[in-house]
C-alpha positions in Angstrom: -87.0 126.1 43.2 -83.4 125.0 42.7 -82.7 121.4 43.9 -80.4 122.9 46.6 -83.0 124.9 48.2 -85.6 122.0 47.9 -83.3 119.8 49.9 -82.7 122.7 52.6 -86.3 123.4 53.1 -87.0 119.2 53.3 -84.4 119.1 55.8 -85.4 122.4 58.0 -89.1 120.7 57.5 -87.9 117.7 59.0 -85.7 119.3 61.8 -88.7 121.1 62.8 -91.3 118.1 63.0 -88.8 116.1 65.0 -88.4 119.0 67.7 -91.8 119.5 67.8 -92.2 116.0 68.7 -90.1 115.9 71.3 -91.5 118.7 72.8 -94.7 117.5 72.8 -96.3 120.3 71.0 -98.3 118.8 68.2 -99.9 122.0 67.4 -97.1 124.3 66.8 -96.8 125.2 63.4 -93.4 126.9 62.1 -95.7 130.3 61.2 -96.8 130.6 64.9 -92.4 131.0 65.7 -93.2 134.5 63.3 -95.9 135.5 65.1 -93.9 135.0 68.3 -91.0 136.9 67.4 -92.8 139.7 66.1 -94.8 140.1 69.9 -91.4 139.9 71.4 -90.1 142.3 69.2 -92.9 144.4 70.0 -92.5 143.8 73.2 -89.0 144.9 73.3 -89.6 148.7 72.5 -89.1 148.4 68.2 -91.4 150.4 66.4 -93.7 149.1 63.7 -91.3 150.2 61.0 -88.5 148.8 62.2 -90.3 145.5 62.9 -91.6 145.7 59.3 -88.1 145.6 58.8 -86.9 142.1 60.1 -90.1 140.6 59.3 -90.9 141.8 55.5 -94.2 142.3 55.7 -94.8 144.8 53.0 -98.3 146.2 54.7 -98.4 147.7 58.3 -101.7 146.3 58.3 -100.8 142.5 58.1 -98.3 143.4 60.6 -100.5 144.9 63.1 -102.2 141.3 62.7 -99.3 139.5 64.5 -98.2 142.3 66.8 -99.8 141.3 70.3 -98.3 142.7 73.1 -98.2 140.5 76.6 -100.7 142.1 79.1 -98.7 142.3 82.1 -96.0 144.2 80.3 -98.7 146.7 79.2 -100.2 147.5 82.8 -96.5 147.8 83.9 -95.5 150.3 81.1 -98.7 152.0 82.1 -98.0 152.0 85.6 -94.6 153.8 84.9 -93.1 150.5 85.7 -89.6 149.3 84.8 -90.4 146.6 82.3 
């Protein structure tokens, strides 16, 4: 690892344990923002492909692993709901 990237991820490291101080949320870890993203995404309508995409997970199955879709949107999408 180049110096250069060693000093961005200190500083994105650093950035991230402040905010997460401040928000009072000493178990967040900067993974569980991926796994977020890729329910909301889910969420949102994208296929698993195209999720696969922005994530680059090279296995559907390890994607499937962070792909958890909200309840209440599924019983509304059941329902025939506008979601």
């Amino acid at each position: 690892m180049s110096v250069f990237f060693q000093s961005v991820f200190i500083a994105l490291r650093n950035s991230f344990e402040k905010l997460r101080r401040l928000a009072g949320i000493p178990y967040l870890h900067f993974h569980d923002l991926r796994h977020e993203a890729i329910s909301r995404f889910h969420e949102m309508g994208l296929t698993l492909p195209e999720i696969q995409s922005i994530s680059g997970h090279r296995e559907l199955s390890m994607l499937q692993r962070y792909s958890h879709a909200n309840q209440m949107h599924l019983r509304k999408k059941l329902a025939g709901g506008v979601i």
